[in-house]
Structures are given as structure tokens and as C-alpha cells.
N, C-alpha and C positions, 0 to 999 in steps of 0.2 A: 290762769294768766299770772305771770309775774309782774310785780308791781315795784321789782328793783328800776332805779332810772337809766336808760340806758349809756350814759357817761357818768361814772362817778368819779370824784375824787377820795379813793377808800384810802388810802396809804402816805402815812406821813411823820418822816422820822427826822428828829432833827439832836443829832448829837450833843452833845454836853448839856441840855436840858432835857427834853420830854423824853428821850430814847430810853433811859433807866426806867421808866413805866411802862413801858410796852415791851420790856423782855422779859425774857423766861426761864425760869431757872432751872438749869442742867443739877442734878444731886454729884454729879459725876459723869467722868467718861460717857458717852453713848454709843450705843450702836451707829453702822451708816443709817440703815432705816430710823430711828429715833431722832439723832440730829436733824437728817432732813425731814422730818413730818414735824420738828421746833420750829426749823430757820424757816418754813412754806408758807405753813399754816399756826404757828402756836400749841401744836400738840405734844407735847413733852410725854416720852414715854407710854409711847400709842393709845396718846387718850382723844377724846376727838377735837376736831379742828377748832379752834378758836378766829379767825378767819379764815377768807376763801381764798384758794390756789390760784394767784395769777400769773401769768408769764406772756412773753412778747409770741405772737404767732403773724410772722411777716416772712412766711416763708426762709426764714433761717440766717435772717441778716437785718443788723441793726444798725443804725446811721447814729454816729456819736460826734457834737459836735461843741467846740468852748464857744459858746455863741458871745459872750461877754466880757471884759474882763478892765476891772475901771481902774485909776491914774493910779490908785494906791498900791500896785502891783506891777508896776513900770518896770525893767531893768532886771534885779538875779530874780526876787519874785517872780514875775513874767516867765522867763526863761523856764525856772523850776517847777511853775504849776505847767508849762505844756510838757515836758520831759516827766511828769510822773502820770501826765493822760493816756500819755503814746505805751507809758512800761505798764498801764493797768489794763489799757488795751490789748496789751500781747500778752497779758497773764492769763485773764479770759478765753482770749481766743487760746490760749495753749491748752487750756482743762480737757479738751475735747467734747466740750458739750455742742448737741446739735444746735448749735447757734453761732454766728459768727458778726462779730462788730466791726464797724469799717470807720474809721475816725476821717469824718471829712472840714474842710475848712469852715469859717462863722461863718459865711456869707449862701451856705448849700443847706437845701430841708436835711433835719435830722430829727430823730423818735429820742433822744436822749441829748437834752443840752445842758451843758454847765454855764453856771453866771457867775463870777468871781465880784462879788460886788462891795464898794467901799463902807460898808455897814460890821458894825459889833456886834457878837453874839446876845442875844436879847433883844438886838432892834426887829424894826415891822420890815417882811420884805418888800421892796416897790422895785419897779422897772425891771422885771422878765417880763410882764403885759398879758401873763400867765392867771387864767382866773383859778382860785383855790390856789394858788401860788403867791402874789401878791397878799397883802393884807395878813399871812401868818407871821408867827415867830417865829426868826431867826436863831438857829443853835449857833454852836462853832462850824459845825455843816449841814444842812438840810437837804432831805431827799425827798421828794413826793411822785407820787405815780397819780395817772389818770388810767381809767380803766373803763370797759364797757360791761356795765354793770348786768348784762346778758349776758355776755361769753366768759366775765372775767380774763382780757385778752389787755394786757396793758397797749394803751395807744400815748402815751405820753410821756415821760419822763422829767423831769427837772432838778439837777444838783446842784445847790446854792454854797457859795464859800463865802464865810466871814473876814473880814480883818483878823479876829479873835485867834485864828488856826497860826501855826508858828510855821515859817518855812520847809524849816525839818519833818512837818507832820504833813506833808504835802502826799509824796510818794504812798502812803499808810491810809492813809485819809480818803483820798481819790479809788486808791480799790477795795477797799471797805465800801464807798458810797455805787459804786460801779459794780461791784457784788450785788449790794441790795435791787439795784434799780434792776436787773435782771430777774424779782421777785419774788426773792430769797429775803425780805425783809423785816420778819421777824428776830432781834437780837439773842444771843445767849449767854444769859449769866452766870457766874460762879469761876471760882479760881480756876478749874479742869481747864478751862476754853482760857483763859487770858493769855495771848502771845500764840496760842495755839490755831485760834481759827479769826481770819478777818471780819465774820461776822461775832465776836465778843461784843459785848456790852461794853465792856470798858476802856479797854484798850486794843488803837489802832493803829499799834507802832510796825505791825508786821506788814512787809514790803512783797512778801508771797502768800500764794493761798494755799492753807494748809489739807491735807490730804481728805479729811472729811467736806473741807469749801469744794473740792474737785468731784469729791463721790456726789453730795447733793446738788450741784448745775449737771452734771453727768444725768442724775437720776431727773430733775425739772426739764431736762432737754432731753430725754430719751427720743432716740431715733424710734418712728413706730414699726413695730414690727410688720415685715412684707407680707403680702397675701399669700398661704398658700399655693402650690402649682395646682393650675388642672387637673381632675380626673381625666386619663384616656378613655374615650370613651368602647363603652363593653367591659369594664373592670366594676 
């Protein structure tokens, strides 16, 4: 009998502070197989898992929505954080992974919501109403999953923005956090990956995902393979 809870809160990365502790460091280039057994689960160079594999399993479509977004962010802010939801939304959906994100308005249920709230990096978050969500630290972005600690099947999502983030880092920032929450959430560090892949540790000035970000959602959402045909029968 398993005695994991059936909702956990396992996953929770929050950029410019804790995120450099929870990644991993790459020696070098990797393989597709290698990167993605880093960014899934933490296993750098086919060693074993350091966490468990989770991903969205909602039949192959995910509801994204900016559920929040407070006065400090009025006007071009405003404007710029939904124009770099909509370009990380179609980045995603362009990789080809078996998954497909639909960004619907605040006011509709969605499995992944963002809060733009008027808080600094370092402060405690309040008001998503989000439990394991409220009451952490705040990065310059914060990401956490909710998960069902039997399937490892994310059922929740929450990406939090600081004041702290700069406007220009908006576009960078939002499909980096929108990568992970697809969970792909473990970082990689080392110069190899900086500007190379959006899930870096350090830097997330890159506006596209780079060719290994594509191979591992590609491999996280592999379509399953079909059932064999039939035997005729008498063969």
C-alpha cells in the first residue's frame, strides 16, 4: 500500500532565489536522452531519478489562464505581460508535443494560472487562496505544481510574478515558467545551457525554445504508441 498523500504539493521553483539549489549541473552539452532525464526528473547522465516524473494527463489539453493581475501593472506592463502569455502559448503549442494549451480568459476554470501580484521578490505570497501556494517565498517568479501523489498526474499549476521581474524579462520569463509547469521542472546549470535552453538556471532572456526544450516536451508527451492490428484469424 502506498502511503504517498494523494495531493501533494511536490514542486516548487521560484527563480532568483531557491531555483539555483534545485538544479543540475550539466558538465557539458548532453544528449536528447540525458537533458531530458535532467529537466523530468534530475538525473544528469543516466543516473537515477532524483524526483518523480510528473506531467498533465487531461487528455491532451490544458486551460491557461492570467487569473490576476494587481494596479502595479496597469497600462504597457499590463499590455506586455498578456502579449508574452499569448507568444509562450504558441511556442508550446508549436514544439509538437502531445499536448495542447488553450489560454482562456480570468474569469473561466483553468489547470494553470498566473498572478501578477504587487509583491517583491522575497516577500510571503498571499491572495491566489492557493494552499501550498500562499504563505511561500516569493522569487522574481515562482512556479509550483500540485500533483496526485498516486499518479504523479499534475492537477494544478500556479505562476506567480513579482514586481522584482523587469518588463523586458517578461516574454523570457513567462516561457521559461510555462516550460516548467508542463513538468519539465528541474533546472540546468552550466555555461553549455545559458541562452541555449529556456529551462537554464540562469538565464531567461531566451524568447524561443531551444531545440533540446522541443526534443524533451516531444519525449514528456510522447503520443502512445497504437495497438497492434489483429491477428486474421487461421494465421
Amino acid at each position: 500500500m502506498s502511503l504517498r498523500p494523494a495531493l501533494a504539493l511536490v514542486f516548487g521553483l521560484a527563480a532568483g532565489s531557491a531555483a539555483a539549489q534545485d538544479a543540475v549541473e550539466a558538465p557539458g552539452m548532453l544528449t536528447d536522452y540525458d537533458f531530458y532525464q535532467l529537466v523530468s526528473c534530475g538525473a544528469p547522465m543516466s543516473e537515477v531519478c532524483r524526483e518523480p516524473v510528473v506531467r498533465w494527463r487531461l487528455d491532451g489539453v490544458v486551460r491557461v489562464a492570467l487569473r490576476r493581475i494587481d494596479r502595479a501593472y496597469l497600462g504597457r506592463k499590463k499590455l506586455r505581460a498578456e502579449a508574452a502569455l499569448t507568444r509562450a502559448v504558441q511556442a508550446l503549442n508549436g514544439a509538437g508535443a502531445g499536448v495542447r494549451l488553450v489560454h482562456v480568459g480570468p474569469g473561466v476554470p483553468a489547470e494553470i494560472e498566473l498572478y501578477f501580484l504587487d509583491l517583491d521578490a522575497g516577500d510571503v505570497i498571499a491572495g491566489t487562496g492557493i494552499e501550498g501556494v500562499d504563505g511561500a517565498e516569493l522569487g522574481v517568479t515562482s512556479t509550483r505544481l500540485i500533483v496526485d501523489g498516486t499518479s504523479d498526474a499534475i492537477r494544478r499549476a500556479a505562476i506567480v510574478v513579482s514586481t522584482t521581474l523587469e518588463t523586458a524579462g517578461y516574454e523570457g520569463e513567462l516561457l521559461t515558467q510555462l516550460t516548467r509547469a508542463m513538468g519539465l521542472m528541474v533546472p540546468v546549470a552550466g555555461p553549455a545551457y545559458e541562452g541555449l535552453s529556456v529551462l537554464s538556471a540562469g538565464d531567461h532572456s531566451r524568447t524561443t525554445l531551444g531545440l533540446q526544450d522541443i526534443a524533451a516536451l516531444r519525449q514528456h508527451y510522447a503520443a502512445p504508441e497504437p495497438p497492434p492490428p489483429p491477428v486474421p484469424a487461421g494465421n
